[in-house]
N, CA, C and O atoms as a GROMACS GRO file, in nm:
protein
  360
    1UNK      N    1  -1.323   1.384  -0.013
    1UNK     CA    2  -1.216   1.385   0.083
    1UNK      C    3  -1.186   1.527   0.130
    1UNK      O    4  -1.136   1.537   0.242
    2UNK      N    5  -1.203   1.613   0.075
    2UNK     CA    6  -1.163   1.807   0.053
    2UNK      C    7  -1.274   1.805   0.175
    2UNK      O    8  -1.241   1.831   0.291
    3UNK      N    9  -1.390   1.777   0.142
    3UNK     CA   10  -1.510   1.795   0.243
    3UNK      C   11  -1.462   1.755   0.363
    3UNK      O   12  -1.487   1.838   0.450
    4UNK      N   13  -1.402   1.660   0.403
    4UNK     CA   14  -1.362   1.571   0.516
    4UNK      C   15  -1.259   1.629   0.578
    4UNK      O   16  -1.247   1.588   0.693
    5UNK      N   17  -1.192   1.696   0.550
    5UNK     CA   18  -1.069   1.789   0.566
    5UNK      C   19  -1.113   1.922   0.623
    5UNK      O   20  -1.082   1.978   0.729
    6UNK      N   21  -1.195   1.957   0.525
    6UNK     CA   22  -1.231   2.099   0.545
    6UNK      C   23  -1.311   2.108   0.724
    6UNK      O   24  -1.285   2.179   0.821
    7UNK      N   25  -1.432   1.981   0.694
    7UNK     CA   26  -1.486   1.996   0.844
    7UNK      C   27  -1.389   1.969   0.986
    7UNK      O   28  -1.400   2.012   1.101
    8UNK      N   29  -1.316   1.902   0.938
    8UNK     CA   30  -1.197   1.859   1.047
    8UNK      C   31  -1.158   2.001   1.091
    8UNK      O   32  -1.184   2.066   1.192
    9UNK      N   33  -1.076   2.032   0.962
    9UNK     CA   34  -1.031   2.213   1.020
    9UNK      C   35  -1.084   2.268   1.124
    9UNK      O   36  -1.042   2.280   1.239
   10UNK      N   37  -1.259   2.326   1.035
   10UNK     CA   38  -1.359   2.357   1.140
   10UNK      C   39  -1.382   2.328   1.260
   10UNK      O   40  -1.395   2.407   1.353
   11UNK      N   41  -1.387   2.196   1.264
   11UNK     CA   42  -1.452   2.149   1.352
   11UNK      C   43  -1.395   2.004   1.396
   11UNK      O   44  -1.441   1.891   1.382
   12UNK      N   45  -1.316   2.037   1.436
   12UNK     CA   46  -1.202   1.853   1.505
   12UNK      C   47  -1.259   1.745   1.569
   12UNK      O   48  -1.201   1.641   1.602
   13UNK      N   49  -1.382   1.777   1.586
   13UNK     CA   50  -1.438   1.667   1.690
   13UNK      C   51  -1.566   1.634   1.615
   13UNK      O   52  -1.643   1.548   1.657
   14UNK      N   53  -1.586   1.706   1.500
   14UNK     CA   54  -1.707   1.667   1.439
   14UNK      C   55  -1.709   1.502   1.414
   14UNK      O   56  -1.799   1.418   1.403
   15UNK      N   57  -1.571   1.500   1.410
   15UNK     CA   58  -1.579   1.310   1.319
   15UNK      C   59  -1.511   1.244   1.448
   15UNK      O   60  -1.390   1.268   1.447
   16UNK      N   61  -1.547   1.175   1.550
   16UNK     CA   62  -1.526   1.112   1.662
   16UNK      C   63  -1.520   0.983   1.629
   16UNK      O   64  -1.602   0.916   1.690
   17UNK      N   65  -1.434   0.907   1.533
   17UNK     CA   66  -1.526   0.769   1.495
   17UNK      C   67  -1.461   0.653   1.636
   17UNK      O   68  -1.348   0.645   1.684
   18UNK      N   69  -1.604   0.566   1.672
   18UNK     CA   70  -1.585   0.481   1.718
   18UNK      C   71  -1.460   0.365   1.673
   18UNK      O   72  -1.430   0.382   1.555
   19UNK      N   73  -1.396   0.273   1.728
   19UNK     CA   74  -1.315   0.177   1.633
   19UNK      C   75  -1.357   0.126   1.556
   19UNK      O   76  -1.279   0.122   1.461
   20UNK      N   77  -1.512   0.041   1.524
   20UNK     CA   78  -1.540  -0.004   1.456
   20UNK      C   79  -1.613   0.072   1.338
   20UNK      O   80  -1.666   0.012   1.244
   21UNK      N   81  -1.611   0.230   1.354
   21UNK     CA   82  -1.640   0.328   1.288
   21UNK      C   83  -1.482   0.389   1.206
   21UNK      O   84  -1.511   0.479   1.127
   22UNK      N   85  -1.344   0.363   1.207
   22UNK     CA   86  -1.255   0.406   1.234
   22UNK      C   87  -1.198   0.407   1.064
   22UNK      O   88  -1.132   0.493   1.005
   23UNK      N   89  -1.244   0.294   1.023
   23UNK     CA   90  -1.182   0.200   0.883
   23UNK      C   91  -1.230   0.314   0.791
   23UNK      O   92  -1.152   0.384   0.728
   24UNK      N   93  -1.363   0.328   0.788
   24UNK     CA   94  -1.382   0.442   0.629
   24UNK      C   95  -1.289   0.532   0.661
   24UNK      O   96  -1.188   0.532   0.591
   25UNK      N   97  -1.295   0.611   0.750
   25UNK     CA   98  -1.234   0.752   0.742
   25UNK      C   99  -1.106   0.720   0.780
   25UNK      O  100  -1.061   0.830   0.815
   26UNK      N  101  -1.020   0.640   0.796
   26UNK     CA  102  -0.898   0.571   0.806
   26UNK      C  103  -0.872   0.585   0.644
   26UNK      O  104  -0.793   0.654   0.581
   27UNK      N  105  -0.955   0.505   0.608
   27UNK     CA  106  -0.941   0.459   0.420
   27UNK      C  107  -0.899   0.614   0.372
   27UNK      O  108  -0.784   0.642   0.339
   28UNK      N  109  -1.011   0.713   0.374
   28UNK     CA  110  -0.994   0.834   0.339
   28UNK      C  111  -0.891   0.932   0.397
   28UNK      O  112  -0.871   1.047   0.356
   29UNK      N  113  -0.846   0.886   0.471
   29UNK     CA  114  -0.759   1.017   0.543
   29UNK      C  115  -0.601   0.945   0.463
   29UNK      O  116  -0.524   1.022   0.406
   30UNK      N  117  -0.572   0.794   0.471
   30UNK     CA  118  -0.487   0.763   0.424
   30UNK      C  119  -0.471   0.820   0.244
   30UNK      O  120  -0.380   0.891   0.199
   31UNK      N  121  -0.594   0.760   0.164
   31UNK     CA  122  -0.604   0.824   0.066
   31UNK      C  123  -0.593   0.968   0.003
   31UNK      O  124  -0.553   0.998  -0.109
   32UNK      N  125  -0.635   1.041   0.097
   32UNK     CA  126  -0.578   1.208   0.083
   32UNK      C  127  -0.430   1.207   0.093
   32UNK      O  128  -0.356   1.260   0.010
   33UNK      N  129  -0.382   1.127   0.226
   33UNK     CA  130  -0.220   1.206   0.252
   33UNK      C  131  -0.124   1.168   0.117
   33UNK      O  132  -0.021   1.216   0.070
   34UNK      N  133  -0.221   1.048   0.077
   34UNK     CA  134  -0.080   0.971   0.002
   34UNK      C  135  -0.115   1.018  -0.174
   34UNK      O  136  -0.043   1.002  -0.273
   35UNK      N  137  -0.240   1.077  -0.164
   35UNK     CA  138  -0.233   1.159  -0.327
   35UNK      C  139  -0.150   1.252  -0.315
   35UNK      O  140  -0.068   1.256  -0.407
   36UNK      N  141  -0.136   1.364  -0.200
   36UNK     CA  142  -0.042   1.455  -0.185
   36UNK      C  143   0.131   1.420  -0.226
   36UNK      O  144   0.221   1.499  -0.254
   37UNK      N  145   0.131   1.300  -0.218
   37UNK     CA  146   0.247   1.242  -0.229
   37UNK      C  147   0.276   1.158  -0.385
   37UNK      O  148   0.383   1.120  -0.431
   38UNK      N  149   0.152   1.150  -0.437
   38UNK     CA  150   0.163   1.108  -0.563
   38UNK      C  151   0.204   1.218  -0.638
   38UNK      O  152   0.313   1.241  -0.689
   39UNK      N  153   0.084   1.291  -0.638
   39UNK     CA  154   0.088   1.418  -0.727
   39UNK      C  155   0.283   1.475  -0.736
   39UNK      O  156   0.352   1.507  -0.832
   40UNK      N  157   0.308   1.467  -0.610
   40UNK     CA  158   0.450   1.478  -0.648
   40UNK      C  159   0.518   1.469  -0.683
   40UNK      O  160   0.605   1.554  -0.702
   41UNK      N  161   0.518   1.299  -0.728
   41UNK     CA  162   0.616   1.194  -0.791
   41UNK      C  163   0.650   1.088  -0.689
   41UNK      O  164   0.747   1.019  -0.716
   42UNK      N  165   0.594   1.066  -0.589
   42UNK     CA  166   0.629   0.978  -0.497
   42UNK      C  167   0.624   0.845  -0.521
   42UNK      O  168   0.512   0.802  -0.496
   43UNK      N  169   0.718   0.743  -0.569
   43UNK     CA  170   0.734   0.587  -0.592
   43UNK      C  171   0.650   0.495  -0.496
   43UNK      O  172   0.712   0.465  -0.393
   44UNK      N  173   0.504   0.436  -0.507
   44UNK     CA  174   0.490   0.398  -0.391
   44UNK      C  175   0.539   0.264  -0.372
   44UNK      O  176   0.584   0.227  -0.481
   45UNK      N  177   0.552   0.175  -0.287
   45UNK     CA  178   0.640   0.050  -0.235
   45UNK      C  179   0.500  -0.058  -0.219
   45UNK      O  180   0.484  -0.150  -0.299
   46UNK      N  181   0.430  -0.039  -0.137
   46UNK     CA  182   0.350  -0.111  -0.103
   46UNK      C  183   0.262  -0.137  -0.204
   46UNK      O  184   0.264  -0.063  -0.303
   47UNK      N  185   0.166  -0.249  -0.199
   47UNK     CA  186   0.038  -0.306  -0.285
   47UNK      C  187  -0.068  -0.247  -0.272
   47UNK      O  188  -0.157  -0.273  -0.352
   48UNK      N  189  -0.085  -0.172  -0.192
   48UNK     CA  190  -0.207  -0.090  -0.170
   48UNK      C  191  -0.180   0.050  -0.215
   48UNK      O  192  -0.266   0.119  -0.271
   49UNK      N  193  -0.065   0.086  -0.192
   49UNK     CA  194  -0.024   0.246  -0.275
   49UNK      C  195  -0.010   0.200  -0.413
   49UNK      O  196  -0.088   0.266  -0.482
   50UNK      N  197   0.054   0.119  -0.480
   50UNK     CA  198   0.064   0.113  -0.608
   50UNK      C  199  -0.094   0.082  -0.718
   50UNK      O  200  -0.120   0.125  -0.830
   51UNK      N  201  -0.169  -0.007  -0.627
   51UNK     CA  202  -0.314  -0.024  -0.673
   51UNK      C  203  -0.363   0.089  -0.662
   51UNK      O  204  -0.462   0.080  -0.735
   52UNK      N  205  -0.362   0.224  -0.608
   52UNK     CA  206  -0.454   0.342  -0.553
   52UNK      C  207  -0.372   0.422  -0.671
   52UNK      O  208  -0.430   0.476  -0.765
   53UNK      N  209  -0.282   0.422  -0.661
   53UNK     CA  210  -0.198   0.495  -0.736
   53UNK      C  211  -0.108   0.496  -0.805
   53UNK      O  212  -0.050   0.604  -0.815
   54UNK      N  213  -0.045   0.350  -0.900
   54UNK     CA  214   0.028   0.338  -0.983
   54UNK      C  215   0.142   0.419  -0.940
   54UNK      O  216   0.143   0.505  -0.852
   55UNK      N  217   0.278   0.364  -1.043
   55UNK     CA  218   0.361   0.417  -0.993
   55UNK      C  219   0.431   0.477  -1.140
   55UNK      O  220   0.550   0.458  -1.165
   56UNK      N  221   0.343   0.549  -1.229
   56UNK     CA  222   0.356   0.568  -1.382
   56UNK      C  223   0.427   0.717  -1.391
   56UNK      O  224   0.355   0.815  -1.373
   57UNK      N  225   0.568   0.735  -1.417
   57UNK     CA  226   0.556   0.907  -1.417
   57UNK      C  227   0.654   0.950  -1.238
   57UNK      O  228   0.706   1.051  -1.191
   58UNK      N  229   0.630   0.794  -1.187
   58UNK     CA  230   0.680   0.875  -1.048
   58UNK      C  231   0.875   0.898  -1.016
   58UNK      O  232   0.947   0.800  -1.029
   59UNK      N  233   0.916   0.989  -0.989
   59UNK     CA  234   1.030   1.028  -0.960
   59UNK      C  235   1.104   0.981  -0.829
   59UNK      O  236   1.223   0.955  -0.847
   60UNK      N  237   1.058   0.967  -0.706
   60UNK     CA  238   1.130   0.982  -0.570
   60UNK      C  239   1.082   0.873  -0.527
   60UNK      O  240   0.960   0.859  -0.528
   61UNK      N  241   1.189   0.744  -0.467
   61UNK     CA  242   1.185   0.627  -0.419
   61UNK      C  243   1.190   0.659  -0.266
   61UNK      O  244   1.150   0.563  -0.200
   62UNK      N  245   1.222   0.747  -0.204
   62UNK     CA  246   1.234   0.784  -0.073
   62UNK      C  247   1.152   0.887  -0.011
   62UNK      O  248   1.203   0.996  -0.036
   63UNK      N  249   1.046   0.900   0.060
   63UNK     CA  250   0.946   0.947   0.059
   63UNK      C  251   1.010   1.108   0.155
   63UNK      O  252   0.947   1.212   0.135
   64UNK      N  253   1.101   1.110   0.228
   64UNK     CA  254   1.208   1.211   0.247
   64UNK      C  255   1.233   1.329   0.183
   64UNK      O  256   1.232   1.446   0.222
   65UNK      N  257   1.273   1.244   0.009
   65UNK     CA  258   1.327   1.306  -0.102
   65UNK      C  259   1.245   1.394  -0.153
   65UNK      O  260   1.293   1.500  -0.195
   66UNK      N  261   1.087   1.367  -0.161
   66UNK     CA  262   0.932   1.394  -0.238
   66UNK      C  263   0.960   1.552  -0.147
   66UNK      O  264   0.982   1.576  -0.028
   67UNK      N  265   0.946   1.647  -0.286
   67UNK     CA  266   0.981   1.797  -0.262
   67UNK      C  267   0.798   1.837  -0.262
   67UNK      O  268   0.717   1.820  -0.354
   68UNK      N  269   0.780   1.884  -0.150
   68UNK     CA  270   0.666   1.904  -0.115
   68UNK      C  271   0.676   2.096  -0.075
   68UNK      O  272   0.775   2.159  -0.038
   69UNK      N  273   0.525   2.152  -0.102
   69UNK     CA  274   0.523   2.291  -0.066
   69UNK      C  275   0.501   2.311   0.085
   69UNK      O  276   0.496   2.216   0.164
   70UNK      N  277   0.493   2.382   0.105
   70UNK     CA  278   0.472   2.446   0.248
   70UNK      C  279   0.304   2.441   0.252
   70UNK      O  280   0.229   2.427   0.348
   71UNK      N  281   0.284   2.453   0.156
   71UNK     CA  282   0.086   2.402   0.213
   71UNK      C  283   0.089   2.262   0.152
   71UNK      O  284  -0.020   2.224   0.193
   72UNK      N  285   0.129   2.177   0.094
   72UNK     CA  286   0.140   2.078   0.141
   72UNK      C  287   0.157   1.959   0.209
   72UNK      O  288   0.096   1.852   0.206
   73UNK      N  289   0.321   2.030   0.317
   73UNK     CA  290   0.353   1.978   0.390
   73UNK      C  291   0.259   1.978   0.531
   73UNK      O  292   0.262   1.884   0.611
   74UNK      N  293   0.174   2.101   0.549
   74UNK     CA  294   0.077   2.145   0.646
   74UNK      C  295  -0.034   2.069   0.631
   74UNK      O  296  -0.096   2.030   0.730
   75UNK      N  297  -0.073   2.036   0.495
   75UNK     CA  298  -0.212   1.941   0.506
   75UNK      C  299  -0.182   1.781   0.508
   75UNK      O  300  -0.263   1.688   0.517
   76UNK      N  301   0.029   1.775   0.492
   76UNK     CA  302   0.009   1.629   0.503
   76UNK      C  303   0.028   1.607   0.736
   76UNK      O  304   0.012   1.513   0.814
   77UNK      N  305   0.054   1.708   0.745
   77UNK     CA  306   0.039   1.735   0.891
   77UNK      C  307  -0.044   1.702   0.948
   77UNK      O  308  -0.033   1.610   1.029
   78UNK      N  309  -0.170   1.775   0.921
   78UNK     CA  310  -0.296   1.770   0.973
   78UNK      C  311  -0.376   1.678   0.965
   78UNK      O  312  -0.466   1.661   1.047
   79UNK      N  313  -0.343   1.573   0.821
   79UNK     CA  314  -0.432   1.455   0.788
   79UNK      C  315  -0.305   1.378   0.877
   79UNK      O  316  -0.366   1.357   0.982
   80UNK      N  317  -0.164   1.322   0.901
   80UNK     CA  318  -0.140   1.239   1.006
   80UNK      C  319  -0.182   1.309   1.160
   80UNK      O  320  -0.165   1.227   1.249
   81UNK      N  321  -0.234   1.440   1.211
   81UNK     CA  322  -0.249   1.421   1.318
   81UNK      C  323  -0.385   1.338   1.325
   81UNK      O  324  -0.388   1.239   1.398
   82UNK      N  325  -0.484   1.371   1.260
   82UNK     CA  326  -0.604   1.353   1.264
   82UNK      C  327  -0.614   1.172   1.256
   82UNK      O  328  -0.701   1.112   1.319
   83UNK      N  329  -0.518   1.106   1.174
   83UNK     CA  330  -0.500   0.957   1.169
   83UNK      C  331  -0.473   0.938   1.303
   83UNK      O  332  -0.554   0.874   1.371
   84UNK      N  333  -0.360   0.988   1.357
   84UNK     CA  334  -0.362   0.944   1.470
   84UNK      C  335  -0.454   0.962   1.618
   84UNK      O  336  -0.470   0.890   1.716
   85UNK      N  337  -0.504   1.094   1.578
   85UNK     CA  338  -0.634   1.096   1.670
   85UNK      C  339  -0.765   0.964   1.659
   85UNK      O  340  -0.822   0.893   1.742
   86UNK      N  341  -0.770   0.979   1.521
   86UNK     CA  342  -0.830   0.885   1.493
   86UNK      C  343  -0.861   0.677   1.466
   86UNK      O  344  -0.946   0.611   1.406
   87UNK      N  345  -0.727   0.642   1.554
   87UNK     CA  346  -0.639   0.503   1.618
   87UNK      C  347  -0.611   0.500   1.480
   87UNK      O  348  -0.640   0.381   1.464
   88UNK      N  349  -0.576   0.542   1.361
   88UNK     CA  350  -0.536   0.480   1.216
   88UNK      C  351  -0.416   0.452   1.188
   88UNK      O  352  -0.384   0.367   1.105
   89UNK      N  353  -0.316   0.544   1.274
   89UNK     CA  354  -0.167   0.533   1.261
   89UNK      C  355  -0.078   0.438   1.391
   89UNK      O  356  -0.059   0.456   1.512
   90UNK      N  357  -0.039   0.332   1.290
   90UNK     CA  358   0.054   0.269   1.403
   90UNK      C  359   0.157   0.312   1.432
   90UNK      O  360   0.223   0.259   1.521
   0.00000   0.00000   0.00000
């Protein structure tokens, strides 16, 4: 996922995915933003965050609350712009 990030940086247009190309790197871009948010303590709500990431250890029910760094908050930036470049974000 670091790899996937890193070339984005580089290079923004390297990963153009078609829609029906959209789902892996959808999967992965979601999966990066929302470890950023684990690692924190972030409570997740949904069945798909709690399966990816348990909710063992976690502190903050309000995703608001989740005290994030300043290079954190920048790479959770860059992975939602890139979702949304990429049709992933509704």
């Amino acid at each position: 996922m670091r790899t996937t990030l890193l070339a984005l940086a580089l290079c923004p247009t390297i990963l153009a995915p078609t829609p029906a190309g959209a789902a892996p790197l959808c999967d992965e871009l979601w999966g990066e933003r929302n470890a950023v948010y684990a690692e924190a303590g972030y409570c997740f709500r949904t069945p798909r965050g709690i399966r990816a990431f348990g909710n063992a250890g976690c502190r903050f029910d309000d995703i608001r609350d989740v005290p994030l760094s300043a290079r954190d908050r920048q790479k959770v930036s860059a992975i939602v712009r890139e979702e949304q470049r990429s049709g992933c974000r509704e």
